[in-house]
TORLUMKE-299167 format. One record per residue (C-alpha): residue number from 1; x, y, z negated. Coordinates in Angstrom, 2 decimals. Example, Ala and Ser with C-alpha at 12.3 -4.5 7.8 and 13.67 -1.06 7.14 Angstrom:
<atom><seq>1</seq><east>12.30</east><north>-4.50</north><up>-7.80</up></atom>
<atom><seq>2</seq><east>13.67</east><north>-1.06</north><up>-7.14</up></atom>
***
This chain:
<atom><seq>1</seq><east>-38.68</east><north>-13.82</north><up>36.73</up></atom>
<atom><seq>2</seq><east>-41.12</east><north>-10.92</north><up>36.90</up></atom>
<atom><seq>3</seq><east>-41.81</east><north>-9.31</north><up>40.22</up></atom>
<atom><seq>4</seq><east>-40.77</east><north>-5.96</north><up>39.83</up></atom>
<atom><seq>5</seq><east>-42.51</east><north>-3.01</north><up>42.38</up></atom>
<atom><seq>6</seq><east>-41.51</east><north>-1.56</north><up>45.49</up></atom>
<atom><seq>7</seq><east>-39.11</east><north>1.51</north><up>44.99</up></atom>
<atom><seq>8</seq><east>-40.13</east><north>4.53</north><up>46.53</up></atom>
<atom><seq>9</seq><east>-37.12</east><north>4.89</north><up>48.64</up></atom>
<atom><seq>10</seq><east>-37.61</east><north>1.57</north><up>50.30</up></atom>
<atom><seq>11</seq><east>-40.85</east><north>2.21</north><up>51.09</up></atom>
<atom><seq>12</seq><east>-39.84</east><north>5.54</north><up>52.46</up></atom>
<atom><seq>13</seq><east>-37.21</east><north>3.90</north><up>54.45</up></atom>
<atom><seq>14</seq><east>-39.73</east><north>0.94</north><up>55.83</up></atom>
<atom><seq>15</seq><east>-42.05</east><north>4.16</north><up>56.90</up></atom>
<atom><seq>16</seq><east>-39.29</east><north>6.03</north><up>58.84</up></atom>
<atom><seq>17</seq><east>-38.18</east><north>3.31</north><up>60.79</up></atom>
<atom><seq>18</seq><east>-41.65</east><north>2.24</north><up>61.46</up></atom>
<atom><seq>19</seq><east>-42.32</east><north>5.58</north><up>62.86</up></atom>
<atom><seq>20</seq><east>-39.52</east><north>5.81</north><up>64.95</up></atom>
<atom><seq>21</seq><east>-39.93</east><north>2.98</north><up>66.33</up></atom>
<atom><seq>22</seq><east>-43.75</east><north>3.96</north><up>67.44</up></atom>
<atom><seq>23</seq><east>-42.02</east><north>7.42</north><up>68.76</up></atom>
<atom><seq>24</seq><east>-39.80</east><north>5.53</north><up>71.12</up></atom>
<atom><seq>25</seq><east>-42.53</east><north>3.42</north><up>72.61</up></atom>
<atom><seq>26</seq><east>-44.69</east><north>6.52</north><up>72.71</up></atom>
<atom><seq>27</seq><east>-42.16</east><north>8.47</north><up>75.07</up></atom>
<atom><seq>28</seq><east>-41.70</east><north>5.12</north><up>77.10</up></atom>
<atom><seq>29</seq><east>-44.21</east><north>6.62</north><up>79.94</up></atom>
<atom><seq>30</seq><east>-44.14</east><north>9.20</north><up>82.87</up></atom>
<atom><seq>31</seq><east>-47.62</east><north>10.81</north><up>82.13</up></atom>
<atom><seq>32</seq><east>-49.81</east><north>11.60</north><up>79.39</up></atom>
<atom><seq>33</seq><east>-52.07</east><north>8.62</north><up>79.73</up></atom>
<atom><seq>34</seq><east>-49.10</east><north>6.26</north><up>78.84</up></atom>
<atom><seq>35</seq><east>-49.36</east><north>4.43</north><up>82.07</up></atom>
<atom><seq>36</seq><east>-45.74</east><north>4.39</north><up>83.81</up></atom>
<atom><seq>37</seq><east>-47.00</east><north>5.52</north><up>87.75</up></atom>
<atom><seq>38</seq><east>-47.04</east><north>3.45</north><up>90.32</up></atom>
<atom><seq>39</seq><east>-46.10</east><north>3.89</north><up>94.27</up></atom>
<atom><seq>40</seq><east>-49.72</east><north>4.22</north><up>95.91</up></atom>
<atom><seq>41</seq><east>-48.44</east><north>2.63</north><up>98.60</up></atom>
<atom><seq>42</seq><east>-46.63</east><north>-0.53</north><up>97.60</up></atom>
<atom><seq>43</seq><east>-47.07</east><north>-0.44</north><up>94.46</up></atom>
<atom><seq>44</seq><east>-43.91</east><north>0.02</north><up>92.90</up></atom>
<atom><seq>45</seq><east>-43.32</east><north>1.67</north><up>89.63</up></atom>
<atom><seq>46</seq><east>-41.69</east><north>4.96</north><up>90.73</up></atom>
<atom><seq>47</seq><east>-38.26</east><north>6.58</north><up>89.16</up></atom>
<atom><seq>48</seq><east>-38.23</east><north>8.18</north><up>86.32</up></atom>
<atom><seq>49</seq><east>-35.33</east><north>9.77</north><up>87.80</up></atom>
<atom><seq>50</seq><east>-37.20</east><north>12.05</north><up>90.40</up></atom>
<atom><seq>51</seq><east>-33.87</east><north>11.96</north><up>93.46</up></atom>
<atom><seq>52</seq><east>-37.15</east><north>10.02</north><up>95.66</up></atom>
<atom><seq>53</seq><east>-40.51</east><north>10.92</north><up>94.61</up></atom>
<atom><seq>54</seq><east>-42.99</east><north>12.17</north><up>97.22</up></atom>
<atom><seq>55</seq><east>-46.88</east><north>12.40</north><up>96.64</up></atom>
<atom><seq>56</seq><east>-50.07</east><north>14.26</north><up>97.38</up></atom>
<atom><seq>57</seq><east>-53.63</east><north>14.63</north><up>96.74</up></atom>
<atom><seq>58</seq><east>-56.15</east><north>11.91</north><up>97.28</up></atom>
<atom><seq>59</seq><east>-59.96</east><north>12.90</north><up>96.53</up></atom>
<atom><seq>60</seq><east>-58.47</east><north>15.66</north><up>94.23</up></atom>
<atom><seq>61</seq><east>-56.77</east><north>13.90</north><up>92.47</up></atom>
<atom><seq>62</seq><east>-52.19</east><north>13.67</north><up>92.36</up></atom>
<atom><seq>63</seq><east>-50.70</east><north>10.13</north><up>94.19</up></atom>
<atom><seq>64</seq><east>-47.17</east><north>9.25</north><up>94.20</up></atom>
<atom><seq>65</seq><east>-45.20</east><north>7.19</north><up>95.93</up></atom>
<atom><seq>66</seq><east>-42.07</east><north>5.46</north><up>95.17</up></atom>
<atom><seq>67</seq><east>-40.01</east><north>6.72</north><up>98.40</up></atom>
<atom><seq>68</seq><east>-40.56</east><north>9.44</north><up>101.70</up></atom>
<atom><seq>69</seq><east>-40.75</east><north>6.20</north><up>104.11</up></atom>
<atom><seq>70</seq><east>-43.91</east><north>5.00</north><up>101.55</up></atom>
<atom><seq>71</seq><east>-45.71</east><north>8.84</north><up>101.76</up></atom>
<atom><seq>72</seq><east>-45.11</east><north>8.81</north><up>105.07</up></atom>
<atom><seq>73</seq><east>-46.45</east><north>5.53</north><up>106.00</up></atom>
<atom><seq>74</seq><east>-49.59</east><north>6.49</north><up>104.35</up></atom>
<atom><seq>75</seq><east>-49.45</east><north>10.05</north><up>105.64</up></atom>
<atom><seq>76</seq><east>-49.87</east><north>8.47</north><up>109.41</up></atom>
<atom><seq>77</seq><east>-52.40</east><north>6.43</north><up>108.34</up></atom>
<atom><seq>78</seq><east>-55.40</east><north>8.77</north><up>109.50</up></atom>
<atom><seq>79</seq><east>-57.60</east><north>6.70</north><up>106.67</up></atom>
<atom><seq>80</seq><east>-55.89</east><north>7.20</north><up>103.94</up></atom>
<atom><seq>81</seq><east>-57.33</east><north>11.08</north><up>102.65</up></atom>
<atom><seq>82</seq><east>-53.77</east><north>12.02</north><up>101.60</up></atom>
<atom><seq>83</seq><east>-53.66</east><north>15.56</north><up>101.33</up></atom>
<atom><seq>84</seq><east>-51.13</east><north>18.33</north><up>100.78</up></atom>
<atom><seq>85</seq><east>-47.62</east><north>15.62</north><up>100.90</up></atom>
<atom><seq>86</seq><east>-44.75</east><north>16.59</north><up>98.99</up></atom>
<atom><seq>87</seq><east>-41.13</east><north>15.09</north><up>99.18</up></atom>
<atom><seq>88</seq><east>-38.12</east><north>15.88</north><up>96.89</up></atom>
<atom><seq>89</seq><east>-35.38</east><north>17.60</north><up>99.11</up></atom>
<atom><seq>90</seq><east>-32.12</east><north>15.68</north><up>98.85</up></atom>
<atom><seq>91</seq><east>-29.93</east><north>18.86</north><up>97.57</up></atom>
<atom><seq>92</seq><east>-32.14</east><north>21.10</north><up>95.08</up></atom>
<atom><seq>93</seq><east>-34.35</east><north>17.79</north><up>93.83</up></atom>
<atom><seq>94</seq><east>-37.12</east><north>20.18</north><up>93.76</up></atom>
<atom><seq>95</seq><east>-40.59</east><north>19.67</north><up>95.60</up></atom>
<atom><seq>96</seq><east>-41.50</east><north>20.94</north><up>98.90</up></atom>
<atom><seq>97</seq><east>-43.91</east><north>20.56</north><up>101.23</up></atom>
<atom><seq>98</seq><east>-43.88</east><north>17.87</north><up>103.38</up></atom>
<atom><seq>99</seq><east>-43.96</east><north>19.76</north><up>106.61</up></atom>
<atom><seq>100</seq><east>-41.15</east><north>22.32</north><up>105.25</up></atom>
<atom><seq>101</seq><east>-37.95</east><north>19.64</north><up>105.64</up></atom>
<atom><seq>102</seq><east>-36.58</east><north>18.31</north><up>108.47</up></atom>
<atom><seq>103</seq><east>-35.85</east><north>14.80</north><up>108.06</up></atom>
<atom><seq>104</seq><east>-32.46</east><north>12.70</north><up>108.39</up></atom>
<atom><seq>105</seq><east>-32.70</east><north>9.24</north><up>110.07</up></atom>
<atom><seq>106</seq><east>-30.59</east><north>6.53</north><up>110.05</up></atom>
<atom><seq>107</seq><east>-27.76</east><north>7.95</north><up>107.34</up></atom>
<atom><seq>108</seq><east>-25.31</east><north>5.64</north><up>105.12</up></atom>
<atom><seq>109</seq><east>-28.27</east><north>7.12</north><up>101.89</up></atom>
<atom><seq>110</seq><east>-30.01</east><north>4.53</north><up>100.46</up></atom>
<atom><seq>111</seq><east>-33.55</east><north>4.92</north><up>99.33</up></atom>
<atom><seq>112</seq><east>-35.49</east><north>2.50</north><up>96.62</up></atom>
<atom><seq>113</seq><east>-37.26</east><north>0.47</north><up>99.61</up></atom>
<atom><seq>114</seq><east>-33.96</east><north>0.14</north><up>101.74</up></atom>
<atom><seq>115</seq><east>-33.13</east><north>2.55</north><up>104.65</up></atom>
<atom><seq>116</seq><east>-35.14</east><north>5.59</north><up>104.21</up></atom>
<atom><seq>117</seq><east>-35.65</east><north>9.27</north><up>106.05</up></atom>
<atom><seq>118</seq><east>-33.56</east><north>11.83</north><up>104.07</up></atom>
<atom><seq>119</seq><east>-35.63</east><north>15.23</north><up>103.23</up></atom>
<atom><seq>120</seq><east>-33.30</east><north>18.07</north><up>103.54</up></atom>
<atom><seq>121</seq><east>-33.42</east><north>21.49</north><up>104.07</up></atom>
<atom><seq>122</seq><east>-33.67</east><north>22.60</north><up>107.69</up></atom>
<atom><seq>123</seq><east>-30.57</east><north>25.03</north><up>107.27</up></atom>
<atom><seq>124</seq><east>-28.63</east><north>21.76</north><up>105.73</up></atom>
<atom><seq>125</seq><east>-30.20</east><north>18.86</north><up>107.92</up></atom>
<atom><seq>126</seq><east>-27.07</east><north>18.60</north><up>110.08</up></atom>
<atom><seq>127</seq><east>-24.30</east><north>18.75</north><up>108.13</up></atom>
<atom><seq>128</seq><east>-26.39</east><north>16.31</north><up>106.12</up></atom>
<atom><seq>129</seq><east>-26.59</east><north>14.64</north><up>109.19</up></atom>
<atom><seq>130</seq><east>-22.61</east><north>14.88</north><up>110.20</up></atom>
<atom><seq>131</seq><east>-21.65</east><north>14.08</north><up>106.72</up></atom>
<atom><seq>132</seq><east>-23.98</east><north>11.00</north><up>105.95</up></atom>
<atom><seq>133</seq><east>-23.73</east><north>9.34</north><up>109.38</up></atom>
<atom><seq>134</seq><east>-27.32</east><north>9.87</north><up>110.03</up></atom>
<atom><seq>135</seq><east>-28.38</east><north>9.40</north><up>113.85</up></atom>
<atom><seq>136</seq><east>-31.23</east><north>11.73</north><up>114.05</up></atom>
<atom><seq>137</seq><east>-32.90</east><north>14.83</north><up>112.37</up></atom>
<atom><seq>138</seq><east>-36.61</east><north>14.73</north><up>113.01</up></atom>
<atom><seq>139</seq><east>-39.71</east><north>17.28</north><up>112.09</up></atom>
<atom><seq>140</seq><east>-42.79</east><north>15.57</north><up>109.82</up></atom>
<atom><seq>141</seq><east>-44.68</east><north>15.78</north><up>113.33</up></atom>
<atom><seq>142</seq><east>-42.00</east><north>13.80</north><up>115.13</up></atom>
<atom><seq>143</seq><east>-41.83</east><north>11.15</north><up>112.31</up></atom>
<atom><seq>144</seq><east>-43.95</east><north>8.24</north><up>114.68</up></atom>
<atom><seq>145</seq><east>-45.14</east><north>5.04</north><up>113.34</up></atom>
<atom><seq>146</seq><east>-42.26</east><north>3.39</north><up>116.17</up></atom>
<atom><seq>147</seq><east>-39.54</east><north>6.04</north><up>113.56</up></atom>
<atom><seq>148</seq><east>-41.25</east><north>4.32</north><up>110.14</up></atom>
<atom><seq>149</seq><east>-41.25</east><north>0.74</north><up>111.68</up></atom>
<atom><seq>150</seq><east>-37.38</east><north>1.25</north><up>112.96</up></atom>
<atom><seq>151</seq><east>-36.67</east><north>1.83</north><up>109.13</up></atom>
<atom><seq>152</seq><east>-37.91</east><north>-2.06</north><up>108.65</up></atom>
<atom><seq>153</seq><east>-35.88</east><north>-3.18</north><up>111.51</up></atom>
<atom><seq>154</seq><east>-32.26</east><north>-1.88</north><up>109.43</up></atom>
<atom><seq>155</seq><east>-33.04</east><north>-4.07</north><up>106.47</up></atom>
***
């Protein structure tokens, strides 16, 4: 039996699925290099979804972390360089600066590493408070290292 040639629409069909397949993968990633970021802190591969995402500068150059408790952490760490931090307030999910949300402790929301402080607008912070069952709202400069460790304690 003679082999008989490819048809042109197979080969079309072969291509199109080929290269949709590539465009999926392609799209896969959260930044232009293709590499899916990681929390600089722990380590963790942060949400695509951005409800927790904080970050900053270190050596000019845009960090992210995974959670508020993990920026913070590394925010009171006088060592690490972390510059200009950035949460994602709980109500818009838009950025702001670290220093411009007050911060809900010890509320019934969840973070990705466990128990978490809550960045909310300062005009919102207590009926976030109220509503979530949180037990303090604190200012970036009263966030201690005793406040981050207290998070580990509620695991």
């Amino acid at each position: 039996m003679p082999l008989t040639p490819f048809r042109p629409t197979v080969l079309l069909v072969v291509s199109l699925v080929a290269g949709f397949a590539l465009l999926a993968l392609a799209t896969c990633s959260n930044d232009a290099s293709g590499d899916r970021r990681r929390c600089d802190l722990c380590g963790m591969y942060v949400d695509r979804n951005p409800r927790w995402i904080a970050g900053g500068t270190k050596n000019g150059r845009p960090v992210f972390f995974d959670s508020p408790r993990c920026m913070l952490q590394t925010l009171r760490d006088r060592r690490s360089g972390l510059r200009e931090p950035w949460v994602t307030e709980y109500y818009a999910q838009r950025r702001r600066p670290a220093a411009s949300v007050r911060y809900v402790q010890g509320s019934d929301t969840i973070g990705p590493m466990g128990p978490d402080l809550v960045p909310v607008d300062p005009v919102r912070a207590e009926t976030f408070r109220r509503d979530h069952r949180g037990t303090r709202v604190l200012t970036l400069d009263q966030i201690t290292p005793a406040v981050l460790r207290s998070l580990d304690a509620r695991r």
